[in-house]
PyMOL Python script that loads the backbone (N, CA, C, O; Angstrom):
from pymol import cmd

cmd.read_pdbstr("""\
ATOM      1  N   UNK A   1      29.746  14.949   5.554  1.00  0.00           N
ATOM      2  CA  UNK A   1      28.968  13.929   6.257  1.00  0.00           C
ATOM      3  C   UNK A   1      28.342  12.977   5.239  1.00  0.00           C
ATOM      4  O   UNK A   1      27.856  13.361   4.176  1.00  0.00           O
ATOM      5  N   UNK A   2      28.384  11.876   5.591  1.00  0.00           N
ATOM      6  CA  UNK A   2      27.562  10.830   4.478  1.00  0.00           C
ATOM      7  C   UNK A   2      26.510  10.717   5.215  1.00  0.00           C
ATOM      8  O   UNK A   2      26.459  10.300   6.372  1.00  0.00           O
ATOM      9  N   UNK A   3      25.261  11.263   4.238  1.00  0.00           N
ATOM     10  CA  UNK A   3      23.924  10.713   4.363  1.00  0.00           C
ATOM     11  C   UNK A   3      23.726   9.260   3.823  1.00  0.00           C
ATOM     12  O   UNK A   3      24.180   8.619   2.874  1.00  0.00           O
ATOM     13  N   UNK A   4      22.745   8.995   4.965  1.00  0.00           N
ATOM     14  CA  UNK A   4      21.574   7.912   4.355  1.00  0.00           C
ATOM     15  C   UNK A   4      20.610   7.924   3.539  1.00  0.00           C
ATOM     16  O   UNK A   4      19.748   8.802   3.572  1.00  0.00           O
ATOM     17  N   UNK A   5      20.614   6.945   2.683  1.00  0.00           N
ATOM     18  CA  UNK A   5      19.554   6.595   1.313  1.00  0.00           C
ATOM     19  C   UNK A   5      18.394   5.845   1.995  1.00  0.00           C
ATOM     20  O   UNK A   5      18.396   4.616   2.069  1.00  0.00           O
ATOM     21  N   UNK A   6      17.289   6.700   2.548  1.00  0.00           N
ATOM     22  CA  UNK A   6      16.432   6.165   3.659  1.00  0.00           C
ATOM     23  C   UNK A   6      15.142   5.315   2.388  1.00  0.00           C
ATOM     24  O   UNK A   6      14.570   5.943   1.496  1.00  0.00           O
ATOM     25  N   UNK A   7      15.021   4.302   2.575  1.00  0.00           N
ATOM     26  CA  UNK A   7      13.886   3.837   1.656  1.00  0.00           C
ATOM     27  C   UNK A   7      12.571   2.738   2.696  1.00  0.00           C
ATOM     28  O   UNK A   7      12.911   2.118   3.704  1.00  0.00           O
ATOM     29  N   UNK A   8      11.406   2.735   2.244  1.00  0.00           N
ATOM     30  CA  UNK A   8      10.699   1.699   2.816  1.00  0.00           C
ATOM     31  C   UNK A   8      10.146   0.932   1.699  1.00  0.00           C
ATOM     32  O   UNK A   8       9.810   1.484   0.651  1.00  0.00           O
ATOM     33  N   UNK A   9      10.035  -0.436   1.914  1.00  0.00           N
ATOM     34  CA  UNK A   9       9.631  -1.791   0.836  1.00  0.00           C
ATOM     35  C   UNK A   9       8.249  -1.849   1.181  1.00  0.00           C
ATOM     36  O   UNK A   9       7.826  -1.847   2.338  1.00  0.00           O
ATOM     37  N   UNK A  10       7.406  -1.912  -0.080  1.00  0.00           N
ATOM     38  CA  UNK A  10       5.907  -2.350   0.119  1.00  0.00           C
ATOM     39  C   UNK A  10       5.656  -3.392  -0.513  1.00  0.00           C
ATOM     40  O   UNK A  10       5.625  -3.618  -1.723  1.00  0.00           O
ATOM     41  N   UNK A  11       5.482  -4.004   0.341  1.00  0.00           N
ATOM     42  CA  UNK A  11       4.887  -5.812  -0.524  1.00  0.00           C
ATOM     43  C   UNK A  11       3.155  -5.737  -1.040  1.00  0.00           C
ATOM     44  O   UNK A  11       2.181  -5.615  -0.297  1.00  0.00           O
ATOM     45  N   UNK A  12       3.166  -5.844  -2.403  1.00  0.00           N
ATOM     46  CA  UNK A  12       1.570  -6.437  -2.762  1.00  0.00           C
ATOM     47  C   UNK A  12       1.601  -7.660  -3.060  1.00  0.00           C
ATOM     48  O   UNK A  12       2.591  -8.135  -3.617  1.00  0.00           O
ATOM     49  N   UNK A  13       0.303  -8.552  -2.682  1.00  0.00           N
ATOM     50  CA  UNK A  13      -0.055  -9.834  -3.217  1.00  0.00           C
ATOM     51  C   UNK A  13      -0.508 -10.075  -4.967  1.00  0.00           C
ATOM     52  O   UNK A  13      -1.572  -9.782  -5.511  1.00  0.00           O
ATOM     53  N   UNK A  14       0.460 -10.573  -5.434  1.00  0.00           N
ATOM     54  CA  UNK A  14       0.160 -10.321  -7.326  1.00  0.00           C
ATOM     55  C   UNK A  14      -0.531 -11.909  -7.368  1.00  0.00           C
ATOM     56  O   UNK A  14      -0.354 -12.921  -6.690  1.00  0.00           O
ATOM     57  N   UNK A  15      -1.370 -11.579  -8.481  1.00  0.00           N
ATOM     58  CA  UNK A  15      -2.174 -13.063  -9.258  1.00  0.00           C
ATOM     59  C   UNK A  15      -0.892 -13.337  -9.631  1.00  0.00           C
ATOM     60  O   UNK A  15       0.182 -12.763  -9.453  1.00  0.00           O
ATOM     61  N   UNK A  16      -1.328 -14.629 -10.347  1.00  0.00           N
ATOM     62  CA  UNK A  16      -0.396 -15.811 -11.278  1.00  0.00           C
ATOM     63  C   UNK A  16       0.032 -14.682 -12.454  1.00  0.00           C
ATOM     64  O   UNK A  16       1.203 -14.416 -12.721  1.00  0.00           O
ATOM     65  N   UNK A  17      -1.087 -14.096 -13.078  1.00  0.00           N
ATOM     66  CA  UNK A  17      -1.040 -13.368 -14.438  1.00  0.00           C
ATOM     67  C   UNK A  17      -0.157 -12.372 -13.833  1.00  0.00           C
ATOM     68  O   UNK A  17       0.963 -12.373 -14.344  1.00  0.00           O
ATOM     69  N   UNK A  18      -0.353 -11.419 -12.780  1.00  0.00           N
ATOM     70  CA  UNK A  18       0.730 -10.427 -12.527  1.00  0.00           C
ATOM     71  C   UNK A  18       2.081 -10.668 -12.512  1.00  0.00           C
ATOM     72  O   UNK A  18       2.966 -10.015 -13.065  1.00  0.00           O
ATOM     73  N   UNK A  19       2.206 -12.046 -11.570  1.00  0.00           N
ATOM     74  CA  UNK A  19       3.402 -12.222 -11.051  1.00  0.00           C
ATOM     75  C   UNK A  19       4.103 -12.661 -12.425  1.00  0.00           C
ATOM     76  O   UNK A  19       5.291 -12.340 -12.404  1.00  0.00           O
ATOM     77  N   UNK A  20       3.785 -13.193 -13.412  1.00  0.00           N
ATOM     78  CA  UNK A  20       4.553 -13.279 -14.366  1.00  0.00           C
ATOM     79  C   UNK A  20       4.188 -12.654 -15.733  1.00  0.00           C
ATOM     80  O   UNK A  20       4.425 -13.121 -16.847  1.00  0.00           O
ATOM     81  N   UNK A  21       3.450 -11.292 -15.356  1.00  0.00           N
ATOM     82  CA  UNK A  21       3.574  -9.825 -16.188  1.00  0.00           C
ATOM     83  C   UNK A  21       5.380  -9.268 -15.716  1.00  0.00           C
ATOM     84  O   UNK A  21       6.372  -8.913 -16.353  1.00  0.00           O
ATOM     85  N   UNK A  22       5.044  -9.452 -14.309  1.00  0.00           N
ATOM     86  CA  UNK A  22       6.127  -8.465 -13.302  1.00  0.00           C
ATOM     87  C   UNK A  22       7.404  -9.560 -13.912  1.00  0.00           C
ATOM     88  O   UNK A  22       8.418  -8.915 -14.178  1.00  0.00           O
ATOM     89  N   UNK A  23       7.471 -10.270 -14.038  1.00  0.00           N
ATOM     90  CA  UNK A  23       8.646 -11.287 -14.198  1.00  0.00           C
ATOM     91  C   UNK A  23       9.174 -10.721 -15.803  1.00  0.00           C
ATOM     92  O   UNK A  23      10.269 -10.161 -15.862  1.00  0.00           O
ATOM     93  N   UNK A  24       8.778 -10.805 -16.413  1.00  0.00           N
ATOM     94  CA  UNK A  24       8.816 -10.289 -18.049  1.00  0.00           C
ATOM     95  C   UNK A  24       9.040  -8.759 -17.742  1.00  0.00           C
ATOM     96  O   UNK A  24       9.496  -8.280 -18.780  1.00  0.00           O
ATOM     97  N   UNK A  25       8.929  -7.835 -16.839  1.00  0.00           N
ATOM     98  CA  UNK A  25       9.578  -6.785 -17.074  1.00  0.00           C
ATOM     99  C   UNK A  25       8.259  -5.756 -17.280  1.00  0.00           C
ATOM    100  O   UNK A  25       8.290  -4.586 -16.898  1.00  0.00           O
ATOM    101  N   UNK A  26       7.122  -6.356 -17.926  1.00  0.00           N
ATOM    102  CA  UNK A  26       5.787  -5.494 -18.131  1.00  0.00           C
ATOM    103  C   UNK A  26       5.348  -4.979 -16.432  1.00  0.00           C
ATOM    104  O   UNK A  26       5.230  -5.522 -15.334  1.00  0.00           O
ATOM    105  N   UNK A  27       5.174  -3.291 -17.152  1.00  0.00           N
ATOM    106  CA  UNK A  27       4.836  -2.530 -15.939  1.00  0.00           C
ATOM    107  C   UNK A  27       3.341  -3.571 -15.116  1.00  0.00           C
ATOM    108  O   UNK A  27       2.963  -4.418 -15.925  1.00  0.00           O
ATOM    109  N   UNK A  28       2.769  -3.607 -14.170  1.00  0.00           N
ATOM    110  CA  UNK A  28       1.888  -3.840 -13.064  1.00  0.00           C
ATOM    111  C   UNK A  28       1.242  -3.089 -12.227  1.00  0.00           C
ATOM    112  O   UNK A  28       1.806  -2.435 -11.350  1.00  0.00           O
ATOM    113  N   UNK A  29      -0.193  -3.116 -12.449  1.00  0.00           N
ATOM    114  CA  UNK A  29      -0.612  -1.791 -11.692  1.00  0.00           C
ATOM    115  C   UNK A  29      -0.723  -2.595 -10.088  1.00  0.00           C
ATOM    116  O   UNK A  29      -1.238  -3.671  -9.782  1.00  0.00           O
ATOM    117  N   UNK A  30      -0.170  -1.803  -9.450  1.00  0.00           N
ATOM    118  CA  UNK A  30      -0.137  -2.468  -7.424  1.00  0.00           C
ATOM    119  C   UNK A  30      -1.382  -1.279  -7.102  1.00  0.00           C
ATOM    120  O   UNK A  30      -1.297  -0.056  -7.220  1.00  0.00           O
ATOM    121  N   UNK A  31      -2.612  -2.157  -6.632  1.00  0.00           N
ATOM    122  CA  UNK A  31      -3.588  -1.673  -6.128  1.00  0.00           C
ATOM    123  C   UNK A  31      -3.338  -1.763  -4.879  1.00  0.00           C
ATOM    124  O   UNK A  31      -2.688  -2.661  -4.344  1.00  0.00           O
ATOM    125  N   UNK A  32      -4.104  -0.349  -4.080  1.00  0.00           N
ATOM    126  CA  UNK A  32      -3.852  -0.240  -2.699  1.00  0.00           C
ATOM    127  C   UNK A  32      -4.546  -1.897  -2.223  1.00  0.00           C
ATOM    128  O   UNK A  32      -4.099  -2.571  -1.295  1.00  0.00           O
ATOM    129  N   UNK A  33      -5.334  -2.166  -2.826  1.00  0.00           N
ATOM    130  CA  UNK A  33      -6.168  -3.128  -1.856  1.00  0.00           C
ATOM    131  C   UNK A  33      -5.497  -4.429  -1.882  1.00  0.00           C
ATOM    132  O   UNK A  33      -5.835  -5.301  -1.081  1.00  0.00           O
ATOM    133  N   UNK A  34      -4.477  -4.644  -2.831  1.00  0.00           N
ATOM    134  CA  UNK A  34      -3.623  -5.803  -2.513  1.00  0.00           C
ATOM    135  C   UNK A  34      -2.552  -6.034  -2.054  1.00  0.00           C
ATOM    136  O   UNK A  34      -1.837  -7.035  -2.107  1.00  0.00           O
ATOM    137  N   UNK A  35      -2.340  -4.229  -1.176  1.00  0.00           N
ATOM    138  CA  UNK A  35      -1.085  -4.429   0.020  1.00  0.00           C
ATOM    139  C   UNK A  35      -1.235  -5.097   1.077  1.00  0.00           C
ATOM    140  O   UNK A  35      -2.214  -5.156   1.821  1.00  0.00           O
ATOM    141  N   UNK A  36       0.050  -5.757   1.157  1.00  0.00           N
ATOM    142  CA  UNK A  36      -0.238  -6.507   2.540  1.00  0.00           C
ATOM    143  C   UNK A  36       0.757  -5.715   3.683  1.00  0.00           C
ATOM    144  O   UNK A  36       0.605  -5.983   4.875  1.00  0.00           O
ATOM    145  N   UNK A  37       1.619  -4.885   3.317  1.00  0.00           N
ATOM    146  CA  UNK A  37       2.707  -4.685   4.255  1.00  0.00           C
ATOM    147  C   UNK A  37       3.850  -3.604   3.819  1.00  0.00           C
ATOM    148  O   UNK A  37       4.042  -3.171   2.683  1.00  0.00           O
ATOM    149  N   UNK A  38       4.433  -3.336   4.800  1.00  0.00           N
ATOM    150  CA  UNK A  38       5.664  -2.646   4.117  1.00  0.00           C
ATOM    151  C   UNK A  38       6.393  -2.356   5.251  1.00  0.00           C
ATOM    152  O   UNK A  38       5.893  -1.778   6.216  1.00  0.00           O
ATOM    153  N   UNK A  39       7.421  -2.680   5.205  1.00  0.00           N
ATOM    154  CA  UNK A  39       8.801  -2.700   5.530  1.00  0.00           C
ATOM    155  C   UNK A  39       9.801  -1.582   5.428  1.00  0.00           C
ATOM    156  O   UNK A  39      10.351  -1.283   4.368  1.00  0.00           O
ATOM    157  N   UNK A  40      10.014  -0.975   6.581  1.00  0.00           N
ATOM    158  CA  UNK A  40      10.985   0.142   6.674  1.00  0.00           C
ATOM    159  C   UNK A  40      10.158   1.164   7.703  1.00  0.00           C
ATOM    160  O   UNK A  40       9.175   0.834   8.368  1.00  0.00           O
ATOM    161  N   UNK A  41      10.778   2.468   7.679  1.00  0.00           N
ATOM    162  CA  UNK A  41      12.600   2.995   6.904  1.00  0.00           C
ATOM    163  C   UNK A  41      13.556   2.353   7.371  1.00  0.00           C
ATOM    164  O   UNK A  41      13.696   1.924   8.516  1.00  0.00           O
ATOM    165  N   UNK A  42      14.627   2.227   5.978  1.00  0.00           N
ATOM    166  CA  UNK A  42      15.486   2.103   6.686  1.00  0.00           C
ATOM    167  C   UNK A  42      16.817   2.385   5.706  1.00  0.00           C
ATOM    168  O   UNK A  42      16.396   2.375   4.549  1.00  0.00           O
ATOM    169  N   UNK A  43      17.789   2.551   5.718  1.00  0.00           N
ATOM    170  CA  UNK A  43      18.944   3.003   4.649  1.00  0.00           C
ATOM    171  C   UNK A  43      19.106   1.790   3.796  1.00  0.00           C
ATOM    172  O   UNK A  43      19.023   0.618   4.163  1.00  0.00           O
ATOM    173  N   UNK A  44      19.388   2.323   2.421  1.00  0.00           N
ATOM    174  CA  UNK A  44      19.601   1.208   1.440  1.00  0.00           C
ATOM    175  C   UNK A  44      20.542   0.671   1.592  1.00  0.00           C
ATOM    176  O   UNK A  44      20.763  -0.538   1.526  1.00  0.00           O
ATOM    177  N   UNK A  45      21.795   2.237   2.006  1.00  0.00           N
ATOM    178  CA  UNK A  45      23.084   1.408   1.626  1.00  0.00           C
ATOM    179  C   UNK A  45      23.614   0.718   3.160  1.00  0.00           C
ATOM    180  O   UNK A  45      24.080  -0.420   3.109  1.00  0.00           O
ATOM    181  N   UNK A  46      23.538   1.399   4.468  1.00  0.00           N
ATOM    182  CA  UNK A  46      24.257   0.485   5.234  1.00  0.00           C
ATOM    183  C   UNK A  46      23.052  -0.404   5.524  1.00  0.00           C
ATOM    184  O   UNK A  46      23.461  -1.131   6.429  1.00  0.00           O
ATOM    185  N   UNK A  47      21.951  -0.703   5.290  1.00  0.00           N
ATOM    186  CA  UNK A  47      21.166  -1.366   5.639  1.00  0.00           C
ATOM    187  C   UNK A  47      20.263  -1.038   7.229  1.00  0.00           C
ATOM    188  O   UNK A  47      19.270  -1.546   7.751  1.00  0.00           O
ATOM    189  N   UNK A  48      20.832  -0.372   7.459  1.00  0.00           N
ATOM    190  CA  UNK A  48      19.863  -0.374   8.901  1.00  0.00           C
ATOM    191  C   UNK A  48      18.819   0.327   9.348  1.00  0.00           C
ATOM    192  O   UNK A  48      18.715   1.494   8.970  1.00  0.00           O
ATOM    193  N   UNK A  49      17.980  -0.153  10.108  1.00  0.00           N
ATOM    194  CA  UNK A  49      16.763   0.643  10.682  1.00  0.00           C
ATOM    195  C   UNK A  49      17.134   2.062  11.004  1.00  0.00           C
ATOM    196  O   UNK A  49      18.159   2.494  11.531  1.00  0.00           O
ATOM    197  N   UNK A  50      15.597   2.965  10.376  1.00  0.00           N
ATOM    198  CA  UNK A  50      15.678   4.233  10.828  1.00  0.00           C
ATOM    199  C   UNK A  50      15.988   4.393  12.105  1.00  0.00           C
ATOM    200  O   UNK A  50      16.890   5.111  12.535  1.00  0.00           O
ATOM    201  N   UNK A  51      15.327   3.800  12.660  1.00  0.00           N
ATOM    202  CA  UNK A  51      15.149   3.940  14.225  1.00  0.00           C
ATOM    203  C   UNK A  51      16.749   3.731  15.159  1.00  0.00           C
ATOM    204  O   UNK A  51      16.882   4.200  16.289  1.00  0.00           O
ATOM    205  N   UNK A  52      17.583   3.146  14.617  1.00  0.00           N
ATOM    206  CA  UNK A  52      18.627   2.618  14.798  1.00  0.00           C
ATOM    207  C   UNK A  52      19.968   4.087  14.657  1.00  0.00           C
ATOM    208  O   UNK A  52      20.639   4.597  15.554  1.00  0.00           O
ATOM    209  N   UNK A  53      19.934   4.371  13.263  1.00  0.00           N
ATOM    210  CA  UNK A  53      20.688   5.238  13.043  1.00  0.00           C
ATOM    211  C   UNK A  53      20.074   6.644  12.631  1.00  0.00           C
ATOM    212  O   UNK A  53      20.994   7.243  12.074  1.00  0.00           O
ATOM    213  N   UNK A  54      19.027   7.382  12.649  1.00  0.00           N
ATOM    214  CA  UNK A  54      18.757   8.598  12.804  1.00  0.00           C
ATOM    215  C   UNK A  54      19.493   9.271  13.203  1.00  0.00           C
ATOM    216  O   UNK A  54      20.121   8.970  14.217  1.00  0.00           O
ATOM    217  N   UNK A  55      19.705  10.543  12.488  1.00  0.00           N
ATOM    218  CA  UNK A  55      20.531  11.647  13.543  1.00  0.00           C
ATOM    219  C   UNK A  55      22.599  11.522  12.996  1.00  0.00           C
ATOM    220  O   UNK A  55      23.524  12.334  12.987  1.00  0.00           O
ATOM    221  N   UNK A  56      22.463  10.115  12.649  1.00  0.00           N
ATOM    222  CA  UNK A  56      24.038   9.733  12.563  1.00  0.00           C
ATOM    223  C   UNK A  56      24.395   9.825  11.169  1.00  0.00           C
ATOM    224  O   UNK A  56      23.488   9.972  10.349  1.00  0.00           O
ATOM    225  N   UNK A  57      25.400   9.770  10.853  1.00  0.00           N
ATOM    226  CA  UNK A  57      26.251   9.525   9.513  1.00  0.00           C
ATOM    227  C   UNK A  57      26.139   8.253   9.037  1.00  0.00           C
ATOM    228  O   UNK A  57      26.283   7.424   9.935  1.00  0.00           O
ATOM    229  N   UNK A  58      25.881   7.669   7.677  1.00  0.00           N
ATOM    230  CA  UNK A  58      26.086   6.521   7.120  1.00  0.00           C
ATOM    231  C   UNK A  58      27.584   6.062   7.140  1.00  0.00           C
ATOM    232  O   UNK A  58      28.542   6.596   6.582  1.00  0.00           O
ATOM    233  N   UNK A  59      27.543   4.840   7.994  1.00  0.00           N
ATOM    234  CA  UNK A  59      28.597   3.889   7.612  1.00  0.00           C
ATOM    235  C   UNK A  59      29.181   3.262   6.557  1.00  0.00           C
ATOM    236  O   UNK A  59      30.386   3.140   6.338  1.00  0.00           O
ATOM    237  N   UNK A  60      28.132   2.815   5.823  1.00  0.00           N
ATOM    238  CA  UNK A  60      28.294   2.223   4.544  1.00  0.00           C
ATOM    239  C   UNK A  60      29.848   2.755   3.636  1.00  0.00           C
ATOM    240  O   UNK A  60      30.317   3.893   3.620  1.00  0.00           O
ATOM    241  N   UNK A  61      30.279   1.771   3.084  1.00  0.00           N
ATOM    242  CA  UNK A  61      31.321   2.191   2.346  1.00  0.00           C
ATOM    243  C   UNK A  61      31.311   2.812   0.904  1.00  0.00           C
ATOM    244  O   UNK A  61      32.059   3.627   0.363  1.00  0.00           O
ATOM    245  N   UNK A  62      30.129   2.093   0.449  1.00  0.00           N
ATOM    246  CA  UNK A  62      29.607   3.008  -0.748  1.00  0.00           C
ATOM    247  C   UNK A  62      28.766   4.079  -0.780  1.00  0.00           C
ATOM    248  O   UNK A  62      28.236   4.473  -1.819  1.00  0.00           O
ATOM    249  N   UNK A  63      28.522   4.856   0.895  1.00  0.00           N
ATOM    250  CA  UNK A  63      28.749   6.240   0.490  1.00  0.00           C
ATOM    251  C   UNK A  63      29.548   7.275   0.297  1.00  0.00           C
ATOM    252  O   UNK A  63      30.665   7.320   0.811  1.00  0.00           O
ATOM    253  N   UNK A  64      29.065   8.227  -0.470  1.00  0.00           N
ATOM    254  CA  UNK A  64      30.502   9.511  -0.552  1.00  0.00           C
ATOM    255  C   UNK A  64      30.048  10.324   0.158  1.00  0.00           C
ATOM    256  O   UNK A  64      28.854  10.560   0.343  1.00  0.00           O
ATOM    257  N   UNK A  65      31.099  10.910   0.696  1.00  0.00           N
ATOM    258  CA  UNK A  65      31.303  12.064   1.405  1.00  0.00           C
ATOM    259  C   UNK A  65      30.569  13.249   0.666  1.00  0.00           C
ATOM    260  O   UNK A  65      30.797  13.299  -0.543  1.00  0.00           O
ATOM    261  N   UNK A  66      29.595  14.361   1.262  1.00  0.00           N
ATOM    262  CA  UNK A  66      28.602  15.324   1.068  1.00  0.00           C
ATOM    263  C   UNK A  66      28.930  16.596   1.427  1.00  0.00           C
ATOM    264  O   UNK A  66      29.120  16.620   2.643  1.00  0.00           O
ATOM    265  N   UNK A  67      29.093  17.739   0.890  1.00  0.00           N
ATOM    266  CA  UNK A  67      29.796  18.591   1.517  1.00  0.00           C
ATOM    267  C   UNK A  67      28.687  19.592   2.522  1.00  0.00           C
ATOM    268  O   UNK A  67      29.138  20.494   3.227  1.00  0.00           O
TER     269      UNK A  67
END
""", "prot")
cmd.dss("prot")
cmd.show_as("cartoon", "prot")
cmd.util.cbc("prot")
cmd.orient("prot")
C-alpha cells in the first residue's frame, strides 16, 4: 500500500531583518506569537486534503509501494 506523507504548513509574520536572515539561509527563531496560520493536513506528495483522502492509498506517482 502507498502511504501518505501527511504534513501541515505554518505561516509566521517575519520583520524585514528576519525575512532576509531567512533568505540567506541563517536559521530564524518563529515565535509562537507571530503565527498567523497554518495550513493542512494534507499529503505532500499527492497533494490533497486529509479530509479528502484518509483511510485511502496515495495516488501520487512518486510514491513506493510499502510492504
Amino acid at each position: 500500500m502507498k502511504n501518505h506523507r501527511w504534513i501541515a504548513a505554518v505561516i509566521y509574520e517575519l520583520s524585514e531583518d528576519e525575512a532576509r536572515r531567512a533568505a540567506t539561509g541563517e536559521v530564524v527563531n518563529l515565535q509562537h506569537k507571530h503565527r498567523i496560520g497554518v495550513d493542512g493536513p494534507g499529503c505532500l506528495n499527492c497533494e490533497r486534503p486529509y479530509e479528502e483522502v484518509q483511510g485511502t492509498p496515495c495516488d501520487s506517482p512518486a510514491v513506493k509501494e510499502r510492504p
